[in-house]
C-alpha positions as CSV (number, residue, x, y, z in Angstrom):
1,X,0.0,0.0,0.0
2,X,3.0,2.4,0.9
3,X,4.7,2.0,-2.5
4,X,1.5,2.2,-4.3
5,X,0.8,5.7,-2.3
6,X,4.3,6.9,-3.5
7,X,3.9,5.8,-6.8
8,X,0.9,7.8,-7.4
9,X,2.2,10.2,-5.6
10,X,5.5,10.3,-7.6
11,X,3.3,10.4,-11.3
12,X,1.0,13.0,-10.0
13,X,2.5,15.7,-12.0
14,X,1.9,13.5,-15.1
15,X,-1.3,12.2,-14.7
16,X,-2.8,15.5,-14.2
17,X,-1.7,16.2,-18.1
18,X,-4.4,13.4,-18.7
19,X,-7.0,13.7,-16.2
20,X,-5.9,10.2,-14.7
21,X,-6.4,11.3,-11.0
22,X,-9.3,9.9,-8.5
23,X,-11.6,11.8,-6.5
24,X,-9.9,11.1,-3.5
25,X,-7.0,12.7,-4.8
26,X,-8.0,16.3,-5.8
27,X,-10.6,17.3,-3.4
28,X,-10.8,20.9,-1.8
29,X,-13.8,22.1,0.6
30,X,-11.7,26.0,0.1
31,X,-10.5,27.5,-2.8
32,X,-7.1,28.5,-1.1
33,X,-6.7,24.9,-0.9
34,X,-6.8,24.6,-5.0
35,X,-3.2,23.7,-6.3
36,X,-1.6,25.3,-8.6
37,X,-2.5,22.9,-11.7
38,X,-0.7,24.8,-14.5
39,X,2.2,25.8,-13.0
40,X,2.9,21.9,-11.7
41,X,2.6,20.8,-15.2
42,X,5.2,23.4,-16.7
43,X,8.1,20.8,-16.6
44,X,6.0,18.2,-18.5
45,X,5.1,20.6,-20.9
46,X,8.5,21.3,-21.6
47,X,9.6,17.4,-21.6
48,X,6.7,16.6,-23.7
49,X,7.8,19.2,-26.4
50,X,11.1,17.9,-26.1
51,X,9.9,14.3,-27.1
52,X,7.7,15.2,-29.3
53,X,10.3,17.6,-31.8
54,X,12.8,14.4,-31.1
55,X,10.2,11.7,-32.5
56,X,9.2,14.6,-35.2
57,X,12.9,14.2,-36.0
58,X,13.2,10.8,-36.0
59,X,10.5,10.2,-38.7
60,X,12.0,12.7,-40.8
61,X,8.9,15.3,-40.4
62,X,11.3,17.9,-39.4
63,X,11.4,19.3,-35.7
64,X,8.6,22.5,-35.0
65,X,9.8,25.9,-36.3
66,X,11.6,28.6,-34.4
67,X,9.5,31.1,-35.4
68,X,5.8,29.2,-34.6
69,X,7.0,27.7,-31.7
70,X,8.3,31.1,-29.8
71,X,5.2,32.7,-31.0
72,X,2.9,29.9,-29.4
73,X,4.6,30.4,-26.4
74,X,4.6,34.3,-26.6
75,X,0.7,34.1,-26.6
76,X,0.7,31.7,-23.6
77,X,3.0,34.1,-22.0
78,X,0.8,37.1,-22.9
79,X,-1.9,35.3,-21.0
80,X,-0.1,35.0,-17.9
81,X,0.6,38.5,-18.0
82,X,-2.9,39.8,-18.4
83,X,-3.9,37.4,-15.9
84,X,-1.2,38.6,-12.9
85,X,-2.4,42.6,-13.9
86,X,-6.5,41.3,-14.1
87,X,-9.1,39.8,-11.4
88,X,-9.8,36.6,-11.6
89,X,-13.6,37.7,-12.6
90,X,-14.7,34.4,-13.3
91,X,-14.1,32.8,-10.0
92,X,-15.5,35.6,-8.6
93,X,-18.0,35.8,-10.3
94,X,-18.8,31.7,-9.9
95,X,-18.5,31.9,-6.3
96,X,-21.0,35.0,-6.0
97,X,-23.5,33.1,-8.0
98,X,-23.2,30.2,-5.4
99,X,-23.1,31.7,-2.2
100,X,-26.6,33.5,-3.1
101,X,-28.4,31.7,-5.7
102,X,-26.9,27.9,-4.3
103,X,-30.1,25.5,-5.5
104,X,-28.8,22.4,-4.0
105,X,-25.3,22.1,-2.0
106,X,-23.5,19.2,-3.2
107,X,-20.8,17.9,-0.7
108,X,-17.4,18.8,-1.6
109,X,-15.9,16.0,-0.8
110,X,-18.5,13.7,-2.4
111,X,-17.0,11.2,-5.9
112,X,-20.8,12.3,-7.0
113,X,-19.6,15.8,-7.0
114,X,-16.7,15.4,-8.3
115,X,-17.7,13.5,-11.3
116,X,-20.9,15.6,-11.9
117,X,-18.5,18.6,-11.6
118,X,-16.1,16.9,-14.7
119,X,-19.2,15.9,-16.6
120,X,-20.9,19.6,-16.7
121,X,-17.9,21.6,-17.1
122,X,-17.0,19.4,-20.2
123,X,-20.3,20.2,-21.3
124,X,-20.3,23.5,-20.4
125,X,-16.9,23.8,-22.2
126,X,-18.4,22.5,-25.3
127,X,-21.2,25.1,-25.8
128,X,-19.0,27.9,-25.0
129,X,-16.1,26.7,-27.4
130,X,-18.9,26.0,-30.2
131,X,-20.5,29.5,-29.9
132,X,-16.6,30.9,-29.8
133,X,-16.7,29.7,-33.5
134,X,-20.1,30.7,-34.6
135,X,-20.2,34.0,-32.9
136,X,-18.4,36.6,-34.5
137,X,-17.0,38.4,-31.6
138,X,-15.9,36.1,-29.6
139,X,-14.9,34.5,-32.6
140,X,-12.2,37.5,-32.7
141,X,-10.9,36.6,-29.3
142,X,-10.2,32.8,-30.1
143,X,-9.0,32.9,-33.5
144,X,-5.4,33.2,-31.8
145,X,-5.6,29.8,-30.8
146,X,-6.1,28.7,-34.4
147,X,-3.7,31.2,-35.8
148,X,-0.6,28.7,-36.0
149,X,-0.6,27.1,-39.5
150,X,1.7,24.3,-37.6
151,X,0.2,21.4,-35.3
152,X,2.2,20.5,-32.2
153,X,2.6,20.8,-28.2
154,X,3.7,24.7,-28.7
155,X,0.3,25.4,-30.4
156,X,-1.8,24.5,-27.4
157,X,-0.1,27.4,-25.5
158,X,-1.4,29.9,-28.3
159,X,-4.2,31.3,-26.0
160,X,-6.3,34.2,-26.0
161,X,-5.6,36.8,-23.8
162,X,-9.2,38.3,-23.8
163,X,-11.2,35.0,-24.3
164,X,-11.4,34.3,-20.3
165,X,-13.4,37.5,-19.8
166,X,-16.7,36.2,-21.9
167,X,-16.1,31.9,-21.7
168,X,-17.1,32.1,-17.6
169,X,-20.5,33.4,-18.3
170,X,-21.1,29.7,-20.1
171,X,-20.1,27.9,-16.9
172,X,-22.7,30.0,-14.2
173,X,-25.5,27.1,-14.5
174,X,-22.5,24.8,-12.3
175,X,-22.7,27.5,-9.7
176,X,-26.3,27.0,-8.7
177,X,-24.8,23.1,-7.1
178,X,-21.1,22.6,-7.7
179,X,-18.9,24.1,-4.6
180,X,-16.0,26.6,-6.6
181,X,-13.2,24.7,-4.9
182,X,-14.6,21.2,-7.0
183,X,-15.1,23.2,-9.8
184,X,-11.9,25.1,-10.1
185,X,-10.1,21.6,-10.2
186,X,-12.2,20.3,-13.3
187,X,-11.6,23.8,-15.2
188,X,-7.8,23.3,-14.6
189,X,-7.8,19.7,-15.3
190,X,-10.2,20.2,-18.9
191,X,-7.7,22.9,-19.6
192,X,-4.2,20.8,-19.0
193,X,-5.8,17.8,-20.7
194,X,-6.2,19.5,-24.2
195,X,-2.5,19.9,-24.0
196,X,-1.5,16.9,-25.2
197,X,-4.3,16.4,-28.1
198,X,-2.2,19.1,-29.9
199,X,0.1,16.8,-31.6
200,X,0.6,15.0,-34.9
201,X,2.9,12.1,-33.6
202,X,-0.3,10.5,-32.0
203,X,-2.4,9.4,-35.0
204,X,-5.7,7.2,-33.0
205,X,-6.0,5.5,-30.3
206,X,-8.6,3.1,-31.2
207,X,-12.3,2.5,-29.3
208,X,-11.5,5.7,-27.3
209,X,-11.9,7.6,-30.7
210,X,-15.6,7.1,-29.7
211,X,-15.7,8.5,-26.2
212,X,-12.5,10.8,-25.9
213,X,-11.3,13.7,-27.9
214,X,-7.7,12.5,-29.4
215,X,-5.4,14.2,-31.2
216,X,-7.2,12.7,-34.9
217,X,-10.0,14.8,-33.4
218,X,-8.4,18.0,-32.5
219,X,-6.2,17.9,-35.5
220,X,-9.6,18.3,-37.6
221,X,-10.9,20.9,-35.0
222,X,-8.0,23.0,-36.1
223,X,-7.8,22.7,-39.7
224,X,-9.2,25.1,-42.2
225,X,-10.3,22.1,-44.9
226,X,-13.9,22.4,-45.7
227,X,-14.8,19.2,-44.0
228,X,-13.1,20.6,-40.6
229,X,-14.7,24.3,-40.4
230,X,-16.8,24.3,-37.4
231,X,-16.3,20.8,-36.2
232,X,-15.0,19.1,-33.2
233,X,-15.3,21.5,-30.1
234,X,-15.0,18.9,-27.3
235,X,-12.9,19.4,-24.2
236,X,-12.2,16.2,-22.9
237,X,-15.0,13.9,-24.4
238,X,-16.1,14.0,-27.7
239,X,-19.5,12.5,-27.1
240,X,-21.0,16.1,-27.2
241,X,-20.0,16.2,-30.9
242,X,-21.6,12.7,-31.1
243,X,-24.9,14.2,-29.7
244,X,-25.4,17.9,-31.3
245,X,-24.3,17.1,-34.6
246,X,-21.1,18.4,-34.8
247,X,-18.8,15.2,-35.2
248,X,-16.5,15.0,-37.4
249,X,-13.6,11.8,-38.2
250,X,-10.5,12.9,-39.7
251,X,-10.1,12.3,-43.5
252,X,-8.3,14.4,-45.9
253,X,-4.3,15.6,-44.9
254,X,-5.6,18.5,-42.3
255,X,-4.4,22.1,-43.8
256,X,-3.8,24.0,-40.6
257,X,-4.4,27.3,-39.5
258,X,-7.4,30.1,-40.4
259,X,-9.1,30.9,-43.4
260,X,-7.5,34.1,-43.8
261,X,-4.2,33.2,-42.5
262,X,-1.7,35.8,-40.6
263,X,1.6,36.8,-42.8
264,X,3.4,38.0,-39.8
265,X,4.7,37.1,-36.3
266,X,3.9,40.2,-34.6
267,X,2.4,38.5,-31.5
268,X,0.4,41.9,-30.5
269,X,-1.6,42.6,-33.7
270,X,-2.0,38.2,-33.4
271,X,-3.8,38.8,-30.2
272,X,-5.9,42.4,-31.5
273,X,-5.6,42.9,-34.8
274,X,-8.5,41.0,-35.2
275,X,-11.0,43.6,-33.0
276,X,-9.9,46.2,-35.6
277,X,-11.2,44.0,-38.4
278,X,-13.8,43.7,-36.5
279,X,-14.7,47.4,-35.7
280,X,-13.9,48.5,-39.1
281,X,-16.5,45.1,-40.4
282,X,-18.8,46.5,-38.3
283,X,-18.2,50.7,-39.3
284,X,-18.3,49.9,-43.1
285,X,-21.5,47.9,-43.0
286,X,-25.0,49.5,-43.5
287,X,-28.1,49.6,-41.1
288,X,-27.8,48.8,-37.8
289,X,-29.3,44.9,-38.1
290,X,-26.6,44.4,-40.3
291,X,-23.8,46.0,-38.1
292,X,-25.1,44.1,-35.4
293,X,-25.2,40.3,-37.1
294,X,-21.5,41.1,-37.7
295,X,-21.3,40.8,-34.2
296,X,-23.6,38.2,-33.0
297,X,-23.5,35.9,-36.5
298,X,-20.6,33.6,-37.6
299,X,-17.4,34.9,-39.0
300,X,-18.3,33.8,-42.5
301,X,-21.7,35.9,-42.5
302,X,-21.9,39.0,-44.6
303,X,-25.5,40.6,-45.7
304,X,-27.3,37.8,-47.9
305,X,-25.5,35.1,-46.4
306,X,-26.7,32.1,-43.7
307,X,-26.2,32.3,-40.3
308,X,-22.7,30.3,-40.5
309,X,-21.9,31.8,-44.1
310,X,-21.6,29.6,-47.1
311,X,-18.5,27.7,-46.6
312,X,-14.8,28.0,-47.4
313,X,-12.6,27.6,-50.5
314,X,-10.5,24.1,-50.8
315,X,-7.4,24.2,-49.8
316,X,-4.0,21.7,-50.3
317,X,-1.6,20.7,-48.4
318,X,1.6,22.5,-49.2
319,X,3.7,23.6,-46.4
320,X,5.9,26.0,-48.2
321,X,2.4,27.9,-48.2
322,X,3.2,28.5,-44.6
323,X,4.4,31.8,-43.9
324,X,8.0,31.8,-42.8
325,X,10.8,34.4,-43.6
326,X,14.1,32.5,-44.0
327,X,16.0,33.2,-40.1
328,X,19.8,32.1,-39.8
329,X,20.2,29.5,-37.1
330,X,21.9,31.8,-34.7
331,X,19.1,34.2,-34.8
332,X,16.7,31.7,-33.9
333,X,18.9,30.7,-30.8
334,X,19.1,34.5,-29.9
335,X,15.6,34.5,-29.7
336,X,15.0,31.4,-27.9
337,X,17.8,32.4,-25.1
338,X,15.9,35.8,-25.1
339,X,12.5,34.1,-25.0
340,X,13.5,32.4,-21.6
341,X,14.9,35.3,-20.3
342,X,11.8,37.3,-20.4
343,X,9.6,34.2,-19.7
344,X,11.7,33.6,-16.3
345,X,11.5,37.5,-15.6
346,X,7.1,36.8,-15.9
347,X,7.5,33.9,-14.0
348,X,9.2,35.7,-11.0
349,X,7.0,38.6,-10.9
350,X,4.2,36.1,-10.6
351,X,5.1,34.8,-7.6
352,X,6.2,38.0,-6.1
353,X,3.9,40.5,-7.3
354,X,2.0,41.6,-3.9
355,X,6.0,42.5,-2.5
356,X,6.5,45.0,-5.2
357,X,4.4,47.8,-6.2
358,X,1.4,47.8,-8.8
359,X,3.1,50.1,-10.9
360,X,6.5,48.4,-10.6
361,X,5.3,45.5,-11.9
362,X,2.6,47.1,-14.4
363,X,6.1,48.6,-16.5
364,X,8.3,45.6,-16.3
365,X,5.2,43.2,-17.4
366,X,4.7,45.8,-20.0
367,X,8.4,46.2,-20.9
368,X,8.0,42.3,-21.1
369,X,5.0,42.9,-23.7
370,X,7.1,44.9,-26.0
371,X,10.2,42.7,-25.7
372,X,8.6,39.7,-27.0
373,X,6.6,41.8,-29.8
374,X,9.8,42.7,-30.5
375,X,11.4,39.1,-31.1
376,X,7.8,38.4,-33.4
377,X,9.2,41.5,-35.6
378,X,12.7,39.8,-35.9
379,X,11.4,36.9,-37.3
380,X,9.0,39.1,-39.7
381,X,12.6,41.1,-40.5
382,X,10.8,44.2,-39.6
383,X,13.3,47.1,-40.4
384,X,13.0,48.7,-37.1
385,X,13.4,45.2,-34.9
386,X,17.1,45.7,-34.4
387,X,16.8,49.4,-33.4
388,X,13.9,47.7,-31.0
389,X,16.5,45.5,-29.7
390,X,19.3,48.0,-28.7
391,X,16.9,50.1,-27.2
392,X,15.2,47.3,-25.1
393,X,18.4,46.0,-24.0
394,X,20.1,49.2,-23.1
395,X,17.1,49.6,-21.2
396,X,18.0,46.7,-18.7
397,X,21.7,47.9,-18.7
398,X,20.2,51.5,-17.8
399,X,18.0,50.8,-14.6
400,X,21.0,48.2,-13.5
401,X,23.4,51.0,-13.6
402,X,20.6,53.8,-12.0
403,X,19.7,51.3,-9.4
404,X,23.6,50.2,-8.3
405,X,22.3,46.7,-9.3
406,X,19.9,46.1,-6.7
407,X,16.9,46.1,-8.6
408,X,17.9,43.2,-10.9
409,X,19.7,41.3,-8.0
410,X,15.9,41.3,-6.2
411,X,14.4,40.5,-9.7
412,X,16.9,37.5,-10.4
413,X,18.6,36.6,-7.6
414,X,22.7,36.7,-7.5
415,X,23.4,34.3,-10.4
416,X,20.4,35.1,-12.4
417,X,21.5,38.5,-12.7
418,X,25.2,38.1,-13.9
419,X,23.3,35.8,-16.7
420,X,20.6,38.7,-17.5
421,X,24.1,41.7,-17.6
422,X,25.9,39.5,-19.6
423,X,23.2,38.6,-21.9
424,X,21.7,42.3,-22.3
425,X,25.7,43.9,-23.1
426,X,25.9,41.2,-25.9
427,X,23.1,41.8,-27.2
428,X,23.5,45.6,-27.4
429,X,27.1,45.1,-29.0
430,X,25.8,42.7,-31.3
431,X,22.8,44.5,-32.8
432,X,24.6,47.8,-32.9
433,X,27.7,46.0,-35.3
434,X,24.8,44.7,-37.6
435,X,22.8,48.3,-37.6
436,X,26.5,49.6,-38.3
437,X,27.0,47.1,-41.3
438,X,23.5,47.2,-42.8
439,X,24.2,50.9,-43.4
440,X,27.4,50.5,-44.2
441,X,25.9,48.0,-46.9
442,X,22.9,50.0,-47.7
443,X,20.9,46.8,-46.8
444,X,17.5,46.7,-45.1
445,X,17.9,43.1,-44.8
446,X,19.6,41.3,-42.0
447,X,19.1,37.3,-42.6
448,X,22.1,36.8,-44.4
449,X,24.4,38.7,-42.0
């Protein structure tokens, strides 16, 4: 019994990834009580990536691109940010809908609970992921997730940074008899389990094609064939598809990414361009019913058209389609040393945000923002991207010299620190040579240099 309590125990971490935990493990009667899901699953995201690019390599498919990859991870880290400088409004909001409007108080630490918690959430997922697709603006807010014309572990971490503040309106019915605590788990675990779906090196897993969603599922969900549009919007069990009509196997090669795909890496316009098309959809078109089905009717709708639109154009697969600017190797290895940098800089003023002050953290989150839009405009070989870069890292060098050091040793600790100077004065001596030799050359281009 003791070893099989420290096994579990040991593949905890793991199993969360794939929902394989019992009631009896992840019950809470508080919220406080709640682990941190997400942020105990980081290593095996990064392990699982790891495998996944070394079996990618294996069979020859070619490991995920730089440029995707950082730019799925810029989205996730976008999220995080907006998340430690926002209220949690939809627990808040779940929990004041069940201390005052409570039908029926199911016991916390009841397996009833906890399995009709899972079961509704996934439902409740469902409906609100299906009207994300078929509502224009919310539409607007998701379509970062499907954004990436790539398929792997990196694309599940493409999120929304705005979707959160409209999807917990879909899960208020729960309130009125699932305790937030029980509730809170099954959002986290839904969440962490559509993780590993996001892959290619998975291609079925057999008679759990009928009651899970897979990878073969998601991979349709994600494709912009006409046979995938508007298909597959299951969380964890696809048996919602199965009922409302939405089901759909996976056929033809899956052509990934949106109908209208992005031509840039700019990870800000990724996550807001799309309101502005929006706005300016909804400015341009005449009478107010009109201007307001842009809104509430399916991306696809313009006046004359159904609900949904009338469909989308064939596509084939052909991924030198994909849009890519050609990046030398050490570029891309600038950027992913840069990436982690910033990413480890998020992740520390996460966990010690209430020492510092609001504002404190408001411009280094921010500074954070523009750094990584910054690495997206590298990748697009934006002219201005290595000016961007000198400036942001004479920045750090700057408020390291005005602050005798002290503000960066708190930040990053005593080795972390040495890392961050050492990496910030190379970077401003190396992006200063190349500005110096592109106009020396006369060259606006920097990918051969």
């Amino acid at each position: 019994m003791a070893n099989t309590s420290t096994i579990l125990e040991a593949t905890r971490g793991a199993r969360i990834l794939f929902y394989l935990v019992s009631p009896s493990e992840e019950q809470y009667e508080h919220l406080s009580e709640v682990p941190d899901y997400v942020n105990m699953a980081i290593p095996y995201f990064v392990a699982m990536m790891l495998v996944e690019a070394f079996i990618l390599y294996m069979q020859n498919k070619g490991i995920p691109r730089a440029d995707d990859t950082i730019n799925s991870l810029t989205h996730g880290v976008f999220l995080l940010i907006v998340q430690i400088l926002t209220l949690p409004i939809g627990m808040l909001s779940y929990s004041w809908v069940y201390r005052n409007y409570c039908v029926y108080e199911l016991p916390w630490h009841s397996p009833w609970t906890w399995w009709i918690a899972a079961i509704t959430f996934d439902c409740g997922y469902y409906w609100f992921h299906r009207m994300a697709h078929e509502i224009n603006f919310l539409w607007t807010s998701h379509q970062t997730h499907h954004s990436s014309e790539q398929y792997n572990l990196s694309t599940a971490l493409r999120q929304s940074t705005t979707q959160h503040f409209t999807s917990w309106t879909f899960y208020l019915p729960i309130a009125l008899f699932v305790p937030p605590s029980i509730f809170l788990v099954h959002r986290e675990l839904n969440l962490l389990y559509q993780f590993w779906i996001h892959t290619e090196v998975v291609s079925t897993l057999g008679p759990l094609e009928w009651i899970l969603n897979t990878p073969s599922h998601h991979r349709v969900h994600h494709g912009r064939n006409p046979y995938c549009i508007d298909k597959n919007y299951a969380g964890m069990l696809i048996i919602w598809d199965r009922m409302f009509g939405t089901f759909q196997p996976e056929q033809d090669r899956v052509v990934y990414g949106l109908v209208h795909p992005n031509n840039y890496w700019n990870p800000l316009r990724g996550q807001y361009g799309g309101y502005w098309e929006l706005l300016k959809r909804f400015y341009q078109t005449e009478g107010m019913r009109n201007k307001l089905c842009v809104l509430f009717m399916g991306p696809g709708w313009s006046p004359g058209k159904p609900r949904l639109g009338n469909g989308v154009p064939e596509v084939e697969y052909d991924p030198s389609q994909c849009y890519h600017m050609p990046t030398p190797r050490w570029l891309e290895v600038y950027c992913f040393i840069h990436f982690y940098l910033i990413l480890y800089t998020v992740h520390v003023l996460s966990g010690r945000g209430n020492e510092l002050h609001y504002l404190l953290v408001t411009s280094l989150l921010l500074y954070c923002v523009l750094s990584l839009t910054n690495i997206g405009l590298l990748f697009d070989h934006h002219p201005l991207s290595p000016i961007g870069e000198v400036l942001r890292s004479s920045f750090v060098i700057f408020l390291d010299l005005v602050t005798t050091g002290t503000a960066s040793t708190d930040l990053m600790g005593g080795v972390g620190v040495w890392i961050l100077r050492g990496s910030m004065i190379m970077s401003s001596c190396i992006w200063l040579i190349l500005i110096i030799k592109l106009i020396c050359s006369n060259n606006k281009e920097y990918k051969k240099l």
